[in-house]
Phi, psi and omega in degrees: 000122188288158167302163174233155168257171173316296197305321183291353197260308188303318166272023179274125177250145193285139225233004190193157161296356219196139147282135148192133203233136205231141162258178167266302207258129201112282197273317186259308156214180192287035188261330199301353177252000164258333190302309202273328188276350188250334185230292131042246212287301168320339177245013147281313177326314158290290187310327188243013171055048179276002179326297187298338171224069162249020156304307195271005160261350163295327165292324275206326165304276173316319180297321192281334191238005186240320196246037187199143179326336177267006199263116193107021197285104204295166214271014148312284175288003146323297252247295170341276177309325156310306171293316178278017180263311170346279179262022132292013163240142219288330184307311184290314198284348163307331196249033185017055168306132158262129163260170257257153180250107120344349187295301167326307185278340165277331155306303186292344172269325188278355191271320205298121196248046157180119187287070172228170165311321188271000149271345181262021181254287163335288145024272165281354183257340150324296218241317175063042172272134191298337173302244186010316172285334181266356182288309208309330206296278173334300183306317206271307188291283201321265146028286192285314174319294180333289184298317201287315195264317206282147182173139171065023157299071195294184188277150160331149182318091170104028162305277196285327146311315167295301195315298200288337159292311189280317174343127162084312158260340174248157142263158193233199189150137202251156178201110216216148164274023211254166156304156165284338168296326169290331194289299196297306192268019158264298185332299190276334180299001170250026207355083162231359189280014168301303221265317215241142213265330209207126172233150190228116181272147153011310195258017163243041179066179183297157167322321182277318186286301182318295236274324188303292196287354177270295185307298185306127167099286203315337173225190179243176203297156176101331183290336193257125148242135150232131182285121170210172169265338211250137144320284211312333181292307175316334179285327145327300177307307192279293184358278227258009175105358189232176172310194190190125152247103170261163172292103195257128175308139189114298173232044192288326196288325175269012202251329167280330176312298174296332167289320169311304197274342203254270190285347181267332161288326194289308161312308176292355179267338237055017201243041186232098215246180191297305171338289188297334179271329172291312189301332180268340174269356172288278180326319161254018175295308176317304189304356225224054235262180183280299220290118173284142224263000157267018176234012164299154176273000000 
């Protein structure tokens, strides 16, 4: 599958009556706890001289991008909220780390009109700020780790079955914060990317921009789902007009079990209303909390 641009995404004409916008990692397969805890997190510890507190940036890591309301976040502003938890806990500021001045990188999240490498390799290549240069570093291992690592992950239980229910009656469109290059060569090393008209990565903006500018306008209500793991995906979902089923952490294998069996029919009948997305989003708004959990009183 060749790369798309925006334009391609803003001209997709709908080939069926019916959406469905799947995220990946998290949602499609099993990689968030290895992408992040193997490849992630050793290379902030490393890239940012996190040696001396790195039990708490690795927990601090982890809260953020796996067990916490920021969890899918793309990995820029990840890297941000790491930091500023960093430095709100009172054990790190006990052991008097200087940490990274994060200020660059939040100019490069607010300018940026796609949170990927190759803006921020302009960037740096702009501005020749040493923050920067060491995230893109930092960014780049990670990248290499992945590939070097992520290998033989299948999709989760009842994936590829749902996918082949949706076949033919949807359009499908994978719509995700991962790269697109990492995105095309899990899809395919498992051939499911059979199933899907678009998979749209990272550096085509944020999830609410992909799922809006493919989707929105384009069917009628009611007609749009998106599947996640993440707030952010739901947050996609009210963007562009559509339902919202999640994928709940943790409990991903009944949580596919019920789309298959359920929701995916329910949907393609129409009969699947805010009622039935509220009763499944109570549960995971729980899964999913702000308050990090060594800063409770």
């Amino acid at each position: 599958m060749t790369a798309i641009t925006k334009d391609v995404l803003k001209a997709f004409k709908p080939q069926g009556e019916w959406f469905v916008g799947f995220d990946s990692d998290g949602c499609i397969f099993d990689s968030m706890e290895l992408k992040h805890k193997e490849c992630f997190i050793p290379n902030i510890i490393k890239y940012y001289d996190l040696q001396p507190v790195s039990k708490y940036a690795r927990t601090a890591a982890e809260f953020v991008n796996l067990y916490s309301h920021w969890r899918g976040t793309n990995r820029f502003p990840a890297l941000v909220k790491t930091f500023e938890l960093l430095r709100d806990w009172p054990e790190v500021q006990r052991r008097n780390v200087t940490l990274v001045d994060w200020a660059p990188i939040q100019q490069f999240i607010d300018a940026a009109p796609a949170l990927g490498n190759p803006a921020l390799k302009e960037a740096v290549s702009r501005t020749e700020n040493a923050v920067l240069k060491r995230t893109l570093e930092w960014s780049e291992a990670v990248n290499r780790d992945i590939e070097a690592m992520v290998k033989g992950l299948p999709p989760f239980p009842l994936v590829r079955e749902s996918l082949m229910k949706l076949q033919g009656r949807t359009d499908i469109m994978v719509v995700s914060a991962t790269p697109a290059e990492a995105l095309r060569r899990e899809w395919e090393e498992h051939d499911i990317d059979r199933y899907v008209a678009l998979i749209a990565g990272q550096e085509l903006g944020k999830k609410e921009e992909q799922l809006s500018l493919t989707a929105s306008g384009k069917y009628a209500a009611g007609h749009i789902l998106m599947v996640g793991d993440a707030l952010g995906d739901l947050k996609a979902a009210r963007s562009a007009g559509a339902l919202f089923y999640p994928i709940l952490p943790g409990k991903e294998d009944e949580s596919w079990r019920v789309f298959h069996d359920e929701v995916s029919e329910q949907f393609l009948a129409g009969k699947y209303t805010k009622e039935h997305e509220a009763a499944h989003l109570a549960e995971f708004e729980k899964a999913l909390p702000k308050a990090a959990p060594w800063m409770k009183s």
